[in-house]
Steps between C-alpha positions, in 0.01 A plus 500: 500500500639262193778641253328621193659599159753328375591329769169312492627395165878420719289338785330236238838413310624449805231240614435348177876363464562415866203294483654299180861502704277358796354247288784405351657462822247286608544325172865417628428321833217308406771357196745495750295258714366309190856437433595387852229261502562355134843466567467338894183408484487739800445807637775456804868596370731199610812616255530867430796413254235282323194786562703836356281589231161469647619674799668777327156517340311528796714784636488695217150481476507592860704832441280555210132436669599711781681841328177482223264472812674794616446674185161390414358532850645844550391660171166371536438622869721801421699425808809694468686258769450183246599723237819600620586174662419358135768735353804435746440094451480558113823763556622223715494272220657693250763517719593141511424462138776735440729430807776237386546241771886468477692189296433143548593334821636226342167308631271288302121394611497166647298371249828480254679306713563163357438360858201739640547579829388765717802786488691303216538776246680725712842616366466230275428674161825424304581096696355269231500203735259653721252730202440443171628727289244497224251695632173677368672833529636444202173432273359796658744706414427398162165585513527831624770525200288388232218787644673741664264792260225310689699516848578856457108616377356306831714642747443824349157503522540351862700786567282731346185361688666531847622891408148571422361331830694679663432838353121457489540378876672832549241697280233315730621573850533819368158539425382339807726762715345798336154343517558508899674828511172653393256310701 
């Protein structure tokens, strides 16, 4: 027996924007290997200093493809095990985003390094004569300056997304239990 009501109308939100997270996850590692091939002219990563971004892409996309399969898969089937598992990895998430990770470690990625070399960035933020000290953080700090309205508005609606996953996962599971309860 299928939810009916509302939480048909709960069940379909649910699948209609985990299938655009899951394609935009997908989006993200096919542009994360695009970029790993323009850039090395391969798909084998020989310098992760040099391969950050499109790996960071990759994984993202990952995380992304997987918690919206979750999502997707289990409104669709109604399968109240994908459902919750799709709300503790979202829940999961918002964890982290909020968590703070502690101060600096006085560490640098390798790739600043004026001579770059596997482990050279370690402890080495503040010695000029090993980093340089003109980095990109810097301009992107700018950036985010210049549109911090814009900043704020996206991770608001981020934020906003995920709470509402979360509570239509919740509605769903819900509505899946009581479905069973009667059968």
């Amino acid at each position: 027996m299928g939810v009916e009501g509302g939480m048909k109308c709960v069940k379909y939100l649910l699948f209609f924007f985990n299938f655009i997270f899951w394609l935009c996850g997908l989006t993200l590692i096919v542009l994360g290997v695009l970029v790993q091939v323009a850039v090395h002219n391969t798909v084998v990563i020989n310098n992760v200093s040099a391969s950050s971004a499109p790996i960071v892409l990759i994984v993202v996309g990952v995380v992304v493809f997987f918690i919206a399969f979750f999502g997707c898969c289990g409104a669709w089937k109604e399968s109240y095990c994908m459902v919750t598992m799709f709300s503790l990895l979202l829940g999961l998430i918002i964890i982290t985003e909020i968590g703070n990770f502690g101060p600096g470690t006085n560490s640098v990625p390798d790739s600043c390094c004026v001579n770059d070399t596997a482990g050279c960035g370690q402890g080495a933020m503040e010695d000029s004569r090993k980093v340089h000290q003109m980095g990109c953080q810097t301009v992107v700090e700018e950036l985010l300056k210049k549109n911090i309205m814009w900043v704020i508005v996206a991770a608001l609606v981020i934020a906003f997304l995920q709470i509402m996953g979360i509570i239509f996962a919740c509605m769903l599971m819900r509505g899946i239990r009581s479905g069973y309860e009667v059968m």
